[in-house]
C-alpha positions as CSV (number, residue, x, y, z in Angstrom):
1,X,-50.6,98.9,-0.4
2,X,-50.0,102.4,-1.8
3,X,-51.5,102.9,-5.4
4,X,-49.6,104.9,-7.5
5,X,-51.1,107.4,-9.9
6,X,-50.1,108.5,-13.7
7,X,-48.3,111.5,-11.7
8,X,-46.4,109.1,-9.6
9,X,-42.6,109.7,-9.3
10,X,-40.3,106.9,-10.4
11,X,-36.5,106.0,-9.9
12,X,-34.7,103.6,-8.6
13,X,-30.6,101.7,-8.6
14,X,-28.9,100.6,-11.6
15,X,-26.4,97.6,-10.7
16,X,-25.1,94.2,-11.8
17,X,-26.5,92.4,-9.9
18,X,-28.6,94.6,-7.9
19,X,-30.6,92.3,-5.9
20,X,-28.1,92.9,-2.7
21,X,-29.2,96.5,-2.6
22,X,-30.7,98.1,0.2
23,X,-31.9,101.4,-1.6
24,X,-35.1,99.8,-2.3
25,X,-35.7,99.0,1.4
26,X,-34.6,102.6,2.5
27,X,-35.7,104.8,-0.5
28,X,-39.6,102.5,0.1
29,X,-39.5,104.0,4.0
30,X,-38.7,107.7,3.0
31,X,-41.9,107.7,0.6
32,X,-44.3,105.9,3.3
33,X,-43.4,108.2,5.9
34,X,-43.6,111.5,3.6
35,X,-47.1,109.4,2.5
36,X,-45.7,110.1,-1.6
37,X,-47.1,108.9,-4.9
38,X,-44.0,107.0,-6.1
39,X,-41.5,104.1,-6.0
40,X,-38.3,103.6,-6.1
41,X,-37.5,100.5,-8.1
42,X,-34.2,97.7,-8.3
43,X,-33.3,97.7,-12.0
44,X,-30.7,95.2,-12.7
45,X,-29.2,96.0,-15.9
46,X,-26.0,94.1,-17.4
47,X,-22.8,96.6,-18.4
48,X,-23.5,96.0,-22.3
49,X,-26.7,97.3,-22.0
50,X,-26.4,100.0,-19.2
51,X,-26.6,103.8,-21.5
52,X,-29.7,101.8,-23.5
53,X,-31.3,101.3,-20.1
54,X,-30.7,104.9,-18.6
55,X,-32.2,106.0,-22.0
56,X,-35.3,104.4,-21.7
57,X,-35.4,105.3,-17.9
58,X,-35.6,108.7,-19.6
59,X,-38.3,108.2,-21.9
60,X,-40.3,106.6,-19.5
61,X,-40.3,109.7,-17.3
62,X,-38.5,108.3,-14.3
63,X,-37.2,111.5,-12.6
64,X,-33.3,109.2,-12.1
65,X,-31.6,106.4,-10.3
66,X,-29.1,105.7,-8.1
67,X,-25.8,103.7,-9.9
68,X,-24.0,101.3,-8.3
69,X,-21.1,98.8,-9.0
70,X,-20.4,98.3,-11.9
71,X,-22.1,101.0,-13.5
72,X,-20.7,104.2,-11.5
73,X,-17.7,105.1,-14.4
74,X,-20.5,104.8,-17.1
75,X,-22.3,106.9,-15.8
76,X,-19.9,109.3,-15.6
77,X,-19.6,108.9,-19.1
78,X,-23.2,109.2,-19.9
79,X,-24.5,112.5,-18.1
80,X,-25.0,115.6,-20.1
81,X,-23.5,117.7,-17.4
82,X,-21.9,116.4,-14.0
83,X,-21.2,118.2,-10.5
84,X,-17.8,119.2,-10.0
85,X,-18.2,116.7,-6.7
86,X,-18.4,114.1,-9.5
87,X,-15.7,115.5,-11.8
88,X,-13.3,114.9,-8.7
89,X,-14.6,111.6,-7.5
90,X,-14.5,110.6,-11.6
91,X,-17.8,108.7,-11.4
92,X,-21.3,108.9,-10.4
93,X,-23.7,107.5,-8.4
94,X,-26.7,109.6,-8.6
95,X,-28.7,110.5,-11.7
96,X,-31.1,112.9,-12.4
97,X,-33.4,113.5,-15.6
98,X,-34.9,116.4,-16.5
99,X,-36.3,117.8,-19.9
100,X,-34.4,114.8,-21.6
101,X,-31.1,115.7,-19.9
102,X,-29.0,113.2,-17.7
103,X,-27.1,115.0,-14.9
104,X,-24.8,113.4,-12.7
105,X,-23.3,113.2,-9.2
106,X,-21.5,111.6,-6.5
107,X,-22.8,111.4,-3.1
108,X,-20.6,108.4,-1.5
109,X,-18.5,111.3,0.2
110,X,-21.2,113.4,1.1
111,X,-22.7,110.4,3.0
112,X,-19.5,109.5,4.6
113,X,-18.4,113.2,6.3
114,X,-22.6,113.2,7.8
115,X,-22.0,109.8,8.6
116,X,-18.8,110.6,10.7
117,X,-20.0,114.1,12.0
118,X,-23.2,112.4,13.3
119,X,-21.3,108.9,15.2
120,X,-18.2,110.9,16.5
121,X,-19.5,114.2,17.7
122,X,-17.4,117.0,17.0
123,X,-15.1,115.5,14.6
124,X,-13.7,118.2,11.4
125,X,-12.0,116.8,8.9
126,X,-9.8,119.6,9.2
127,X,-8.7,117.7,12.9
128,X,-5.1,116.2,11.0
129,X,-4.0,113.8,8.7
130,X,-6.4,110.9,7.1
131,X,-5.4,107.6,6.3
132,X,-7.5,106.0,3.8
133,X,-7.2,101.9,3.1
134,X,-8.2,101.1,-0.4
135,X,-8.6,102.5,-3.7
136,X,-11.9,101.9,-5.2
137,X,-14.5,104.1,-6.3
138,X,-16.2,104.9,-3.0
139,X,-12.5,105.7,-2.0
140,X,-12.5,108.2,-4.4
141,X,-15.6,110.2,-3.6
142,X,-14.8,110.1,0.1
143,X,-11.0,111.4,-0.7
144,X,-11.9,114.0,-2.1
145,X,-14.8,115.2,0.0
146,X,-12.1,114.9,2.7
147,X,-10.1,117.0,1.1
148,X,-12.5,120.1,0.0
149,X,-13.8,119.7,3.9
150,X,-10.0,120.5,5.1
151,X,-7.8,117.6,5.5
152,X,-4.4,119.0,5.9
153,X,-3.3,115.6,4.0
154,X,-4.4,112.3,3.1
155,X,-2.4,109.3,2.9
156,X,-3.7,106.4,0.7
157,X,-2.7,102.9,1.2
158,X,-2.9,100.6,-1.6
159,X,-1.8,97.1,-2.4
160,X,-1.1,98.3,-6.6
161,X,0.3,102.1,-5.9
162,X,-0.5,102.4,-8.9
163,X,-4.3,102.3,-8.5
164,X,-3.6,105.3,-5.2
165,X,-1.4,107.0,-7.3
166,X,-4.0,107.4,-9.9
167,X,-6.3,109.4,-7.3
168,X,-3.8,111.1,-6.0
169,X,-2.8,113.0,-9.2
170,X,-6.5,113.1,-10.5
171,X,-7.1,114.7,-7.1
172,X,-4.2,116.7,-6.6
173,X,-3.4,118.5,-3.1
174,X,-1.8,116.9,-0.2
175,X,-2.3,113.3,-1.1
176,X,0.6,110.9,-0.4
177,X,0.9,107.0,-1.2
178,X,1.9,103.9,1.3
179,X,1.6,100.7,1.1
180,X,1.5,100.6,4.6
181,X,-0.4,102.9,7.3
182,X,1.5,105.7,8.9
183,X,-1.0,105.9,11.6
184,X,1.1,108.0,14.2
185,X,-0.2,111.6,13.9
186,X,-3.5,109.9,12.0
187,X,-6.8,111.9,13.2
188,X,-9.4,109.7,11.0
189,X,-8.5,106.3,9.8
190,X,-11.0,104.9,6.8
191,X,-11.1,101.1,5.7
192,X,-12.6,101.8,1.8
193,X,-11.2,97.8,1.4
194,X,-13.9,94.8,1.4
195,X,-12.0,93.2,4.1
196,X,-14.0,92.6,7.4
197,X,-17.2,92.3,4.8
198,X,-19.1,88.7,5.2
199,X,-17.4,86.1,3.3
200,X,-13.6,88.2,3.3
201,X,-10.7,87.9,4.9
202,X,-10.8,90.4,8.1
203,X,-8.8,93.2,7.8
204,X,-5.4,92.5,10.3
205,X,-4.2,96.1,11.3
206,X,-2.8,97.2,14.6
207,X,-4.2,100.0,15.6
208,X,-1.9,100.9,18.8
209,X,0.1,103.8,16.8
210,X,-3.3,105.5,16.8
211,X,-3.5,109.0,18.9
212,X,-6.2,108.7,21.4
213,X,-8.5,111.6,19.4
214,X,-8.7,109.3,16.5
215,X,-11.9,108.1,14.5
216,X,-12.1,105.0,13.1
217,X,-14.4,104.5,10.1
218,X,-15.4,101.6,8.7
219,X,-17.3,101.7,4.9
220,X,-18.7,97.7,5.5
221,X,-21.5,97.5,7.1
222,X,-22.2,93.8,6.8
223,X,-21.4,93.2,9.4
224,X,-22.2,96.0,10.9
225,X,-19.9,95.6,13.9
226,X,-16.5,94.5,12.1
227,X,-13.1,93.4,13.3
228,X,-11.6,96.3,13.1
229,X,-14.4,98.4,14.8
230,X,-14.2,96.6,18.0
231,X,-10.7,96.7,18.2
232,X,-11.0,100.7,18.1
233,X,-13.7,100.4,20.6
234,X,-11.4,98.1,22.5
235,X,-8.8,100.6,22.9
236,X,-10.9,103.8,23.9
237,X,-11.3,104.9,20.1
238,X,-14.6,106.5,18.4
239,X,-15.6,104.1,16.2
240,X,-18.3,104.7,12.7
241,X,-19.6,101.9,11.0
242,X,-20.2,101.9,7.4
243,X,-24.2,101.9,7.7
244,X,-24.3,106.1,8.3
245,X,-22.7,106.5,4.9
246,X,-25.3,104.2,3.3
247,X,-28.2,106.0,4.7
248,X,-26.7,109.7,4.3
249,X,-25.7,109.0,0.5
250,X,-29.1,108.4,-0.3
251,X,-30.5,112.0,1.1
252,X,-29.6,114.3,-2.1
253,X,-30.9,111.5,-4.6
254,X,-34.3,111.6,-2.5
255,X,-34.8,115.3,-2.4
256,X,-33.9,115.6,-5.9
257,X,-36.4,112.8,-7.1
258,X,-39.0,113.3,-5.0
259,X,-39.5,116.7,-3.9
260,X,-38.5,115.9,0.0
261,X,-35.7,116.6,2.2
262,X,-35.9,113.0,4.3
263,X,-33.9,112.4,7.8
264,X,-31.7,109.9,8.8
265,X,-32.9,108.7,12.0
266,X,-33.0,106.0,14.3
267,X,-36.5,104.9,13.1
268,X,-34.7,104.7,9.5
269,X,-31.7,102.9,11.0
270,X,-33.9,100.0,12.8
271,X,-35.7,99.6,9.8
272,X,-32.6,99.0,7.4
273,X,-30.6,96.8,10.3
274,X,-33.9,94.5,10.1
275,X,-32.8,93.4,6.5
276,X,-28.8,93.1,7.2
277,X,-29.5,90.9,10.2
């Protein structure tokens, strides 16, 4: 066991609950194969209490967390000063303290594009139209880093418009609204729902209009194989499964904390499939 010194870097996810996380599990294997003084910690904190806790994270000299549901719009809130990454996505996911100040970021879409570039080879965002299912938070931070890459035009597809519409004109650009896919001319479709997760409905979508260059990307990655995956493997498609963007998310948060630029590898992969299987 690693003993950590009064120099020993903390941080660690803010969530309620948190004990799902896997940032412990894959934040813990960066710093034993860098051989670093520091942990990375699960810190579940309920919503009433959430800016008390990230204050005290702060006086305590942890160098910042991760934020996860349903923390990521209080966050936002919080920071002293936030990326313009975050500004667009409108909440944050990665925090970091330093001389008493609380800056914020979102990395969900930064995690997604590496995730995509490294499972379909080749892909650019800038390839044609994306059609994104969903319109939660993640959703949000992966529109918009779709966008700023060179998506010619995003198409959101929403059960409540209304929820789409609102990221459309907070993003602004070429963002349209469905509330069905228009798959036809679709380059890269994304499922940003819960549906195919374990213990949800699976997500019924035919994926025949599809053009033969297309991607699909899925953001669950329990199970890591979904539904809809093998359906776009069935019919000749690239397929990305929602594990990449877990592991790339993490990589800025990391470097930021702890002084290291870590890899996402297949050591790193294994390691993290252990504790979803």
């Amino acid at each position: 066991m690693r003993t950590l010194s009064g120099k020993a870097r903390l941080a660690g996810v803010l969530g309620w609950p948190v004990s799902h996380s896997r940032s412990p599990r894959l934040h813990g294997f960066w710093l034993a194969r860098h051989g670093l003084d520091g942990a990375y910690l699960p810190l579940p904190v309920r919503p009433e209490r959430f800016e008390a806790a990230v204050r005290s994270l702060v006086d305590l000299g942890f160098a910042g967390a991760n934020v996860t549901i349903p923390h990521k719009e209080a966050a936002f809130a919080l920071c002293d000063e936030v990326t313009e990454v975050a500004r667009r996505a409108g909440s944050v996911n990665t925090l970091v303290f330093r001389d008493g100040r609380i800056s914020g970021t979102s990395t969900d879409g930064f995690g997604f594009l590496e995730s995509v570039r490294e499972q379909a080879p080749g892909w650019q965002a800038s390839n044609g139209p994306a059609v994104i299912l969903g319109a939660g938070g993640a959703v949000r931070s992966v529109a918009a880093a779709l966008l700023d890459a060179g998506c010619p035009r995003l198409i959101l597809v929403n059960r409540t418009p209304a929820r789409a519409e609102a990221i459309a004109r907070d993003l602004g650009g070429p963002v349209e609204v469905a509330t069905a896919p228009r798959l036809a001319d679709a380059a890269l479709l994304v499922n940003g729902t819960s549906l195919g997760m374990a213990g949800e409905p699976p997500l019924e979508i035919d994926l025949s209009p599809l053009p033969p260059h297309a991607v699909v990307a899925d953001m669950v990655y329990v199970p890591l194989e979904t539904r809809l995956l093998a359906a776009a493997r069935a019919r000749g498609l690239r397929a990305v499964d929602g594990l990449g963007m877990l592991l790339h998310q993490a990589r800025p948060g990391f470097e930021a904390w702890f002084g290291v630029a870590p890899n996402v590898d297949a050591e790193l992969r294994a390691f993290v499939l252990q504790d979803l299987q």
